[in-house]
C-alpha positions as CSV (number, residue, x, y, z in Angstrom):
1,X,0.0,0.0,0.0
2,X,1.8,3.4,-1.0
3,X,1.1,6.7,0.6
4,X,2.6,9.3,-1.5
5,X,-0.1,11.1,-2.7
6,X,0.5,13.0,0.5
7,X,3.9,14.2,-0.6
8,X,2.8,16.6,-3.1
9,X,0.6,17.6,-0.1
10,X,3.4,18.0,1.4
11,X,5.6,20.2,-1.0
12,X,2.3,22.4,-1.3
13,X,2.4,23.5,2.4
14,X,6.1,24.1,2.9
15,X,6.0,26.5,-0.5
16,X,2.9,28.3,0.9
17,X,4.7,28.2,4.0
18,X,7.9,29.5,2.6
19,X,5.8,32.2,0.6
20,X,4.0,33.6,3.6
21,X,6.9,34.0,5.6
22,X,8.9,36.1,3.3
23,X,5.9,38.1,2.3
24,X,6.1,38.3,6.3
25,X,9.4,39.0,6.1
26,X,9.2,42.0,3.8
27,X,6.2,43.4,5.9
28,X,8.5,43.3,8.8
29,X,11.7,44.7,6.9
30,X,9.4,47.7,5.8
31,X,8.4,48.3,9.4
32,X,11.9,47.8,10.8
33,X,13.2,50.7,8.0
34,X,10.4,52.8,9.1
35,X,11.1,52.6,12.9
36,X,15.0,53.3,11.9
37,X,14.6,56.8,10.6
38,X,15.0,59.4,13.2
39,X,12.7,61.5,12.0
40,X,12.9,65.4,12.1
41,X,9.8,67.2,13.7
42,X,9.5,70.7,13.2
43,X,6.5,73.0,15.4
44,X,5.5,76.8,15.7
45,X,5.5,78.5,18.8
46,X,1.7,78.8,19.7
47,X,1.0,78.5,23.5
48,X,-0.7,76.7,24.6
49,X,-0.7,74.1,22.0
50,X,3.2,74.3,21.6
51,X,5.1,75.3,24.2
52,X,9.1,75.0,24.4
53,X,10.3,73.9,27.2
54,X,14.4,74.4,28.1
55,X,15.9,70.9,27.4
56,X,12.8,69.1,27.6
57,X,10.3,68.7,24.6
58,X,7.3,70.8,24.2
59,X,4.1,70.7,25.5
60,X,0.6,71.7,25.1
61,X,-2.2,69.8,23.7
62,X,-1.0,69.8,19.6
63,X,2.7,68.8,21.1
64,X,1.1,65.9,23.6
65,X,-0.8,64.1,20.5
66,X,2.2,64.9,18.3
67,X,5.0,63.5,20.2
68,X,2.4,60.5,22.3
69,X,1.6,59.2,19.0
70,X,5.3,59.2,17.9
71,X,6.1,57.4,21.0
72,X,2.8,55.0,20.8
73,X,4.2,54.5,17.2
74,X,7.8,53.4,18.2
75,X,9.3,56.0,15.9
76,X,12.8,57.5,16.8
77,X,12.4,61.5,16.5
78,X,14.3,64.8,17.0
79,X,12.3,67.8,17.2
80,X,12.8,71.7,16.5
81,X,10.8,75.0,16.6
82,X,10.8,76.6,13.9
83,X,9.6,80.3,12.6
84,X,6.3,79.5,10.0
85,X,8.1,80.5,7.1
86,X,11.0,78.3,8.3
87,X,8.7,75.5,8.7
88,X,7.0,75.4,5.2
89,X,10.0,75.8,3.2
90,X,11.6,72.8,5.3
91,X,9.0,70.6,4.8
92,X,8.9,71.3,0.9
93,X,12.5,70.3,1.2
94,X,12.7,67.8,3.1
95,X,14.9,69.5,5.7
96,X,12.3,69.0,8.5
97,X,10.1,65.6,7.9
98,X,6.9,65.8,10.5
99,X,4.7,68.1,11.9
100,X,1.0,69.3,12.1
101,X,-0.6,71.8,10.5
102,X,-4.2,72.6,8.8
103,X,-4.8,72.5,5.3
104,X,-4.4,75.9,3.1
105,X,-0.6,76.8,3.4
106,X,0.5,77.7,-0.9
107,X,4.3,76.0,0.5
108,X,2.6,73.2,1.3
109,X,1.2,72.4,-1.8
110,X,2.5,69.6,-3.8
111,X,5.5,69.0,-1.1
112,X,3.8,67.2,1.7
113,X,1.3,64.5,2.7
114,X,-1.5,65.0,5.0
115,X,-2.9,62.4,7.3
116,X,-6.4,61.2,7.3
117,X,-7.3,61.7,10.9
118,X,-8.4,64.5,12.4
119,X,-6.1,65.8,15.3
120,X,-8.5,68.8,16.6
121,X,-10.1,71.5,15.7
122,X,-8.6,75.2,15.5
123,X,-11.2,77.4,16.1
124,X,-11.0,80.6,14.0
125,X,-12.1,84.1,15.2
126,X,-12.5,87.6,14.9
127,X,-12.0,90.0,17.7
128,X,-13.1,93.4,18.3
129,X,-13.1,95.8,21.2
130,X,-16.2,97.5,22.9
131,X,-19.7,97.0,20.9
132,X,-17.7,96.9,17.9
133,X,-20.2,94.7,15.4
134,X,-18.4,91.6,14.5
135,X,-18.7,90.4,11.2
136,X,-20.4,86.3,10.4
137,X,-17.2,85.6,7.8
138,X,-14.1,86.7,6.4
139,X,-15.5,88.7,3.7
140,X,-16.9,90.7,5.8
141,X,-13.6,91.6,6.9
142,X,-12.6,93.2,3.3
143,X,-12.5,97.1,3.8
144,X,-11.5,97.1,7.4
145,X,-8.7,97.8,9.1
146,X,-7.4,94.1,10.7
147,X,-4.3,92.3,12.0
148,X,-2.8,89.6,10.4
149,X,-0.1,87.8,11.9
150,X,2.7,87.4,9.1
151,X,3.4,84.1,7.6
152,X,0.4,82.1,8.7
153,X,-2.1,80.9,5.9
154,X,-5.8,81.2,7.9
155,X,-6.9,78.0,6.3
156,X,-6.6,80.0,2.6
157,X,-8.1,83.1,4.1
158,X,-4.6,85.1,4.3
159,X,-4.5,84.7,0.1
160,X,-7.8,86.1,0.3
161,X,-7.6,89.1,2.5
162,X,-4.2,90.2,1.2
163,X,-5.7,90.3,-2.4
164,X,-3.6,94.0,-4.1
165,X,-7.5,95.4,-3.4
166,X,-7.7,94.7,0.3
167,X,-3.7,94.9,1.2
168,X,-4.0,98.7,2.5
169,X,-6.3,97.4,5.5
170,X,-4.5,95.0,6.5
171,X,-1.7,94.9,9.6
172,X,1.0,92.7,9.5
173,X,2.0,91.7,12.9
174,X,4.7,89.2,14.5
175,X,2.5,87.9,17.2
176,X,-0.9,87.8,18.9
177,X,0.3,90.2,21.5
178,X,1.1,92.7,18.9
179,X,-2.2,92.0,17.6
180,X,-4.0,92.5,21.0
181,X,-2.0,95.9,21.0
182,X,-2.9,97.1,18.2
183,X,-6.4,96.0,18.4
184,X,-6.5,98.2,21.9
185,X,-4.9,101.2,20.7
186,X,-7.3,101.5,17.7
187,X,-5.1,101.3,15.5
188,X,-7.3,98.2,14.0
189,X,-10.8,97.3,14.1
190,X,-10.3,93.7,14.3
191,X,-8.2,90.9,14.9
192,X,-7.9,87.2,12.9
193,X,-6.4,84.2,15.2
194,X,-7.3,81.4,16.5
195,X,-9.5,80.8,20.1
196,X,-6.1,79.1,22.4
197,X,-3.3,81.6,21.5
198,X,-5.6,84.5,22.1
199,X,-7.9,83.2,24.6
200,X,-4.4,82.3,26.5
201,X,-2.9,86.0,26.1
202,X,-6.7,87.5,27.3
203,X,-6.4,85.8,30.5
204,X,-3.2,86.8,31.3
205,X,-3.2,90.3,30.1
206,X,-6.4,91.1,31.6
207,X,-7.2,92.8,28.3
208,X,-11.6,94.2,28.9
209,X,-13.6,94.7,26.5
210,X,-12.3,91.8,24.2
211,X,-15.5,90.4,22.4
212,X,-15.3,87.7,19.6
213,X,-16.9,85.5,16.9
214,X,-16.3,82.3,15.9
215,X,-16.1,81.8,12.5
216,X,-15.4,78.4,11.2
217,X,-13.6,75.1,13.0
218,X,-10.6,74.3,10.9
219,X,-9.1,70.5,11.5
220,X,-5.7,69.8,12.1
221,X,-3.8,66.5,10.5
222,X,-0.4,65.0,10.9
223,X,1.7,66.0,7.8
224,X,4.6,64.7,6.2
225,X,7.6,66.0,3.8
226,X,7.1,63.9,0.4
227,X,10.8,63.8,0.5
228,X,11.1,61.8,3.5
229,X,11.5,57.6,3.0
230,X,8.9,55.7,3.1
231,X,6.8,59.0,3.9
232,X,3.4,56.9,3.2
233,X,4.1,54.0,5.1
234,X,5.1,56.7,7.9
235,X,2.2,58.6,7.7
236,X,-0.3,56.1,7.9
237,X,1.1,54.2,11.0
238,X,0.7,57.4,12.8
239,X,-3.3,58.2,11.7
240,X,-3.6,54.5,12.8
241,X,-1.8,54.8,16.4
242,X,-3.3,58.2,17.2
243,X,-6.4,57.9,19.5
244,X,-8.2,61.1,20.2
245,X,-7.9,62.0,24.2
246,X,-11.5,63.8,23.8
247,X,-14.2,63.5,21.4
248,X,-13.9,66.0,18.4
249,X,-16.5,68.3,17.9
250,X,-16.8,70.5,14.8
């Protein structure tokens, strides 16, 4: 009685076997490269979601998902603050590899990856002082005098309200507390930023008078410098070992 029928069986399973493990194997190589890369993280200075901290790395809520998911993720990382300027042209070049940001930035275009997930939600306002009526959207900001802090993109709305037409009303300023300043001297009628950097600068100024609207929600993603290696395989291993602390609400 002969029993070798089961050898081809046999032969079937180890190749299979053999096949899976180095289709394993290349998974695992791909990971292994991955978690190699020290990656660069670059941030802007906007207490309280960034915060630098002397020989430690920042905090605030952005720089606690940030660097927690890096961690979570098993990715090796240097990080740097950056001016905003700084920051875009670095990640178009590859100079800087990670950060976060929301969509709308003209440097950004073409040179980086976002990430699926939602991080948060930046809420954007205008401020005004006194009974000063507050416009519902950033067209109705064309005409009047406002701050702008310089480099940052609004979501799209900085292209829009430094159109040639509109440029003679608008402020450029370095920083929110310049803004606030100028905001209380009269020397502008309103004020574009965002609720934590302001709302932050409020409390501790004890500035009066400061009313606001909230204008849109804008999200914020992980985002990655196309010329970094393995950039996709990087990117998405972060949306899918980020876990929101708090739901997000638009």
């Amino acid at each position: 009685m002969q029993i070798k029928i089961a050898a081809p069986t046999n032969r079937f399973f180890i190749v299979t076997l053999v096949l899976v493990s180095f289709l394993s194997g290349i998974s695992s190589l791909t990971m292994a490269d991955d978690k190699l890369i020290e990656l660069k993280v670059g941030y802007l200075e906007i207490p309280p979601l960034y915060t630098t901290q002397t020989g430690a790395r920042p905090t605030g809520e952005l720089a606690d998902i940030l660097f927690g998911t890096l961690d979570k993720a098993g990715f090796s990382y240097s990080y740097q603050v950056f001016p905003p300027t700084r920051l875009y042209k670095n990640m178009a070049s590859g100079a800087t590899d990670l950060s976060t940001a929301i969509k709308g930035q003209a440097l950004y275009d073409n040179n980086v990856m976002f990430g699926k997930k939602v991080l948060m939600y930046l809420e954007q306002r205008i401020y005004a002082m006194g009974d000063r009526p507050i416009p519902v959207t950033v067209d109705g900001l064309l005409g009047k005098k406002i701050a702008l802090k310089r480099d940052y993109g609004y979501g799209g709305d900085y292209v829009k309200l430094t159109a040639p037409g509109n440029l003679p009303f608008v402020a450029p300023v370095n920083s929110p507390e310049h803004a606030l300043a100028m905001l209380q001297s009269g020397r502008v009628d309103f004020v574009l930023d965002y609720k934590d950097p302001v709302t932050a600068l409020i409390e501790t100024l004890h500035i009066p008078n400061v009313h606001y609207k909230t204008i849109r929600k804008i999200p914020v993603y992980f985002l990655i410098s196309r010329r970094t290696p393995n950039y996709q395989q990087i990117l998405i291993a972060l949306d899918d070992h980020f876990v929101p602390a708090l739901p997000l609400h638009h």
